[in-house]
C-alpha positions as CSV (number, residue, x, y, z in Angstrom):
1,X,-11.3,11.8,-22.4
2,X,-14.1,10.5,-20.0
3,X,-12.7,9.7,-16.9
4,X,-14.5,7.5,-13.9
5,X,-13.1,6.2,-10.4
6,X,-13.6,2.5,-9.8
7,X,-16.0,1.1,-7.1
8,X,-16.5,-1.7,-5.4
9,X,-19.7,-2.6,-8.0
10,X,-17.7,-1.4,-10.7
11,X,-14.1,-2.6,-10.3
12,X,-11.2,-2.6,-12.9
13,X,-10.0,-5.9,-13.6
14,X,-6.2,-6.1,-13.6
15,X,-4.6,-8.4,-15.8
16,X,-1.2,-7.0,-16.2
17,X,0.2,-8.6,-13.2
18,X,-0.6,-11.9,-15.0
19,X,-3.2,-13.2,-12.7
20,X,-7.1,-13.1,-13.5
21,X,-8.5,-12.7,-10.0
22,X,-7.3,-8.9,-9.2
23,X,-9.4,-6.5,-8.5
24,X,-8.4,-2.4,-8.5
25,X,-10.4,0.2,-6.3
26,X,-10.7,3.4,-6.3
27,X,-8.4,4.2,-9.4
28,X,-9.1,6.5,-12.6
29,X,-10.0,4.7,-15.6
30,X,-10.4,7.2,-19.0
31,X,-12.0,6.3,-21.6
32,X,-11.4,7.4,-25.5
33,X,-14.6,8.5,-26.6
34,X,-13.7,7.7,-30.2
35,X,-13.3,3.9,-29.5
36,X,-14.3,4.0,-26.4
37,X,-11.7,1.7,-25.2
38,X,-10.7,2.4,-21.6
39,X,-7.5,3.0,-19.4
40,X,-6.6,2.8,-16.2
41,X,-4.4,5.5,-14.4
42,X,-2.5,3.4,-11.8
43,X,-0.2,5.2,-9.5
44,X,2.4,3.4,-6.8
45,X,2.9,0.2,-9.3
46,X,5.1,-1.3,-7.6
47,X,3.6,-0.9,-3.9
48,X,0.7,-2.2,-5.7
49,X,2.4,-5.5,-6.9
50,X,3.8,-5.8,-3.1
51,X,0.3,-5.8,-1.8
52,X,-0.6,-8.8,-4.9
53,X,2.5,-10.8,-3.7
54,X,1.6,-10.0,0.4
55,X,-2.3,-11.3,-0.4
56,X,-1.2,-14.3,-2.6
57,X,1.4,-15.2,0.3
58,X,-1.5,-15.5,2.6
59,X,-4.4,-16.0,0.5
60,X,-6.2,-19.5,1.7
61,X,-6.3,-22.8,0.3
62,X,-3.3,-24.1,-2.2
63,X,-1.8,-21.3,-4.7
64,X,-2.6,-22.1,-8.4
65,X,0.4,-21.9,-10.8
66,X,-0.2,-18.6,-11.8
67,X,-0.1,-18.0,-8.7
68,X,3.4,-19.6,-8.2
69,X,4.6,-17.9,-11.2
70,X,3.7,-14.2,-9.9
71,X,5.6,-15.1,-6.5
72,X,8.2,-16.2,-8.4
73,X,8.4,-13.5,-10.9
74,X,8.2,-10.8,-8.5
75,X,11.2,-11.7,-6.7
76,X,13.0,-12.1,-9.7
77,X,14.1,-15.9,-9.1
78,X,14.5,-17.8,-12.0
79,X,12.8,-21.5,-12.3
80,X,15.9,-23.3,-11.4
81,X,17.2,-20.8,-8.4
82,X,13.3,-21.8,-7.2
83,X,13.5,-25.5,-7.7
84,X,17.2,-25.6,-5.5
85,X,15.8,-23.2,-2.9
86,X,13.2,-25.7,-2.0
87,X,15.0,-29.0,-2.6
88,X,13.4,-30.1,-5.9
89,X,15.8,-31.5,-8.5
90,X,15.3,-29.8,-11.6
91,X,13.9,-26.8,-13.0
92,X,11.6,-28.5,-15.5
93,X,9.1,-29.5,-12.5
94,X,8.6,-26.0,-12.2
95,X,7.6,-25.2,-15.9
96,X,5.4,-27.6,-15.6
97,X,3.8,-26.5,-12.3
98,X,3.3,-22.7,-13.3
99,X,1.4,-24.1,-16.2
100,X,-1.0,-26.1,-14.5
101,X,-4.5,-24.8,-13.0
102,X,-3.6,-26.6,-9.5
103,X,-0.4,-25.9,-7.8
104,X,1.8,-28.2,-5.8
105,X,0.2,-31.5,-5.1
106,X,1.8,-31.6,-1.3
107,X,0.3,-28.8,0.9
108,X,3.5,-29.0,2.9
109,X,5.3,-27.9,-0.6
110,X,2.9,-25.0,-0.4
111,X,3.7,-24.1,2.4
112,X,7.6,-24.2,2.3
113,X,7.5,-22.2,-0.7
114,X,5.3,-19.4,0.9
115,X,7.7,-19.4,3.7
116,X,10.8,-19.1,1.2
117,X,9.1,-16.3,-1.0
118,X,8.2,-14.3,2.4
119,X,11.7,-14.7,3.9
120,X,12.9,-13.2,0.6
121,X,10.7,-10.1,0.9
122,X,11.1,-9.2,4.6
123,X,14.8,-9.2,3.5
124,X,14.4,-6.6,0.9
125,X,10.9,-4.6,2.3
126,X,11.0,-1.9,4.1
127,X,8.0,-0.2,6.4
128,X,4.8,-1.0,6.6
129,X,5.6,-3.8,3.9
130,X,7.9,-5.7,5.5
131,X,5.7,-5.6,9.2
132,X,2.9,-7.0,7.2
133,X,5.2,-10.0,5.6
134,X,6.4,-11.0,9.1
135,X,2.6,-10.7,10.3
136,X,1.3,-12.9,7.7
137,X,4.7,-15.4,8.5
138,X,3.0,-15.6,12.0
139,X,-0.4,-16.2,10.8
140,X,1.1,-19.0,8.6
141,X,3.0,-20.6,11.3
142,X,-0.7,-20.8,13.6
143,X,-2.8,-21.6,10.7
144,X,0.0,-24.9,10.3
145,X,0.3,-25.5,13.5
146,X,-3.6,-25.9,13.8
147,X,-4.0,-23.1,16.1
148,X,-6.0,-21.4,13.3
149,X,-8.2,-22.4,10.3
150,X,-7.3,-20.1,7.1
151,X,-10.2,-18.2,5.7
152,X,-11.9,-18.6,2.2
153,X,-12.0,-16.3,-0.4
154,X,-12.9,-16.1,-4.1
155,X,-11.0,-13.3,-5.4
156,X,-8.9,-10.3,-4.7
157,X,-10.0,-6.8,-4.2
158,X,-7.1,-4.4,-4.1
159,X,-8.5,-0.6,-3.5
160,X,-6.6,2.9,-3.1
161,X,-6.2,4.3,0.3
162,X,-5.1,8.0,0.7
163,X,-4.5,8.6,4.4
164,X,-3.1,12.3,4.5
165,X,-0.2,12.7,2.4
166,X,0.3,9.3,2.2
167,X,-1.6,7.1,-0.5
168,X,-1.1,3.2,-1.1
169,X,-3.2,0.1,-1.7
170,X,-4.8,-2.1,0.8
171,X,-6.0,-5.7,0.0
172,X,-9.7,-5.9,0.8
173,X,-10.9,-9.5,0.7
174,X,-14.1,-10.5,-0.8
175,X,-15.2,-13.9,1.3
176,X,-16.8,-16.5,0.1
């Protein structure tokens, strides 16, 4: 097996998480020589779907429904428990969001809901996680008060940091 490590020209575009703007860094990708059909290696998976959820949380502009979906998914909430948990009467309006290209039609509704999916994970992170969830809760809170302006960005670049003994994934933003 040939093996390469991703770049920043040469990225490996993650679809397993169900989104089509992710990005991996800085991870091994072998590739069968007989079909040459490749595979990446992709250590931490779950600290690497924390840091999707912590840069969807406080990506700019409105989430898509993808987007909501992912959030949704990843703190295992089920369409209905989601629809009560932000007032909404029935489930159904859901289904039909997460299918749609554009997300909620209300920025305040965006909003609430990345407030709600944020409180959920800085009840159940721990460590550097959960300071970065109540960091971005602050950022959210100036950036609706008007004390801020949120930044633009096209996609998502997640890359692999080894500091010492320690190795995770880092979100590095690629602006617009």
């Amino acid at each position: 097996m040939a093996k390469r490590v991703t770049t920043n020209r040469r990225p490996w575009h993650y679809t397993g998480c169900g989104l089509d703007n992710v990005f991996l860094v800085g991870i091994e990708v072998e590739r069968d020589p007989k079909t040459g059909e490749e595979e990446p290696v992709i250590p931490q998976l779950a600290d690497l779907h924390d840091c999707i959820f912590l840069n969807l949380v406080s990506k700019p502009g409105p989430l898509g429904g993808r987007e909501i979906r992912y959030l949704r998914r990843h703190l295992l909430w089920t369409q209905a428990e989601t629809a009560e948990k932000l007032g909404f009467n029935s489930a159904q309006y859901f289904c039909e969001l997460e299918r749609k290209r554009q997300g909620f039609a209300d920025i305040g509704a965006d909003f609430l809901y990345r407030f709600e999916c944020l409180d959920a994970f800085i009840r159940s992170a721990r460590g550097p996680r959960k300071r970065e969830a109540r960091r971005i809760l602050a950022d959210l809170k100036d950036i609706l008060s008007g004390i801020r302006k949120p930044r633009k960005a096209r996609h998502v670049t997640i890359k692999r940091v080894h500091t010492g003994l320690v190795e995770t994934w880092e979100p590095a933003f690629n602006v617009a």
